[in-house]
N, C-alpha and C positions, 0 to 999 in steps of 0.2 A: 253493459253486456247486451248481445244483439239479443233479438229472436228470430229464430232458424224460421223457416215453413212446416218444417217440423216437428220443431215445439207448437207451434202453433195449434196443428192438427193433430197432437196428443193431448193438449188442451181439449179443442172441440170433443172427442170423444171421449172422454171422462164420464163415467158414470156417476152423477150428482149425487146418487142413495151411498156410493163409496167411498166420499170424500167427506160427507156429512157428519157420521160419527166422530172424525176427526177432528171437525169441528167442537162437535158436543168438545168432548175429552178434552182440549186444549183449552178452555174456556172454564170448564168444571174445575179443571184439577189447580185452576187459578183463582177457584174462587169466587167466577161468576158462573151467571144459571143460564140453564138451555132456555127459558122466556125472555132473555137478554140477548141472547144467540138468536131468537128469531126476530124480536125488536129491529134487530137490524137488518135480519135477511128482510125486512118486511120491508125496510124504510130503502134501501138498494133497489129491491126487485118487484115491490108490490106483493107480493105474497103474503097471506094470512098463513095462519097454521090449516086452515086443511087445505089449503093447495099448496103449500109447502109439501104438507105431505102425499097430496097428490102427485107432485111430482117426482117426492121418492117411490112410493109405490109404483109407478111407469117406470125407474130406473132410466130418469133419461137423462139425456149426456147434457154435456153445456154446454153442448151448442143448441139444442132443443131448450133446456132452461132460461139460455139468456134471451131465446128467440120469444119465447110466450114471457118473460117480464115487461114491465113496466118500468125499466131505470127510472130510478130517482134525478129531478133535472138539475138536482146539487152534485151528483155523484162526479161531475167533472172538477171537483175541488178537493177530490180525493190523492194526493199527493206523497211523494217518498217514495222507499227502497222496499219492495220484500220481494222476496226468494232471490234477491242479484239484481232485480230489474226494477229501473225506475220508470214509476208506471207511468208519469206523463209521455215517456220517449218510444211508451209501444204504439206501431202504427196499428196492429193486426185489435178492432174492435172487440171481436171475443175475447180475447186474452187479456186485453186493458181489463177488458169487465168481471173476470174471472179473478185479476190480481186488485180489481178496486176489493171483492169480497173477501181475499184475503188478508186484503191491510184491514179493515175493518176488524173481521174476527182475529187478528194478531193485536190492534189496540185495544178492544173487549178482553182479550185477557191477560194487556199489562195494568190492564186497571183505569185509562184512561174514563173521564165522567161521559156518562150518555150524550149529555148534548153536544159535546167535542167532537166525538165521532159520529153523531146524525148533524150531519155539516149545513150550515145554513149561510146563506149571503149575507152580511151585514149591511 
């Protein structure tokens, strides 16, 4: 599946505080916890829990959020399919980065073990 410039830039403006609870909820209602859910937003983007929630409190988009992280330098071995698109084959930066936090929090709540999904070189 392509990505439009469109997609793209529905991406970038995304309100991060509105996509968040979805998170929580898909992750809860699986069984694992919101300090599971942030383990990994930490281990992704560098964020503790109060700039995490700093950054919900500013409501800022992701393209603001991915701009102040700190990716993780494993996060390129984040690989596979979600929402349609395989994330190695996006060119557009934000969106890769957008959908690496979506495979994460999608394998956080099929159950996959922590270390699996905090990806490390061998």
């Amino acid at each position: 599946m392509k990505v439009t410039p469109e997609h793209n830039e529905r991406v970038a403006n995304l309100i991060f505080a509105s996509v968040y609870p979805h998170y929580v909820n898909k992750v809860e209602k699986k069984g694992r916890t919101k300090e599971e859910l942030h383990q990994v937003i930490e281990w992704l983007t560098g964020y503790d829990d109060k700039s995490l929630q700093e950054q919900i409190d500013k409501r800022s988009t992701f393209r603001e959020f991915f701009a102040n992280a700190q990716l993780n330098p494993n996060a390129h071995l984040i690989k596979g399919v979600i929402c349609g698109y395989r994330i190695e084959e996006i060119d557009n930066t934000l969106t890769r980065q957008s959908r690496y936090l979506d495979k994460l929090v999608d394998e956080l709540a099929k159950g996959r073990k922590m270390e699996k999904i905090l990806r490390s070189e061998k």
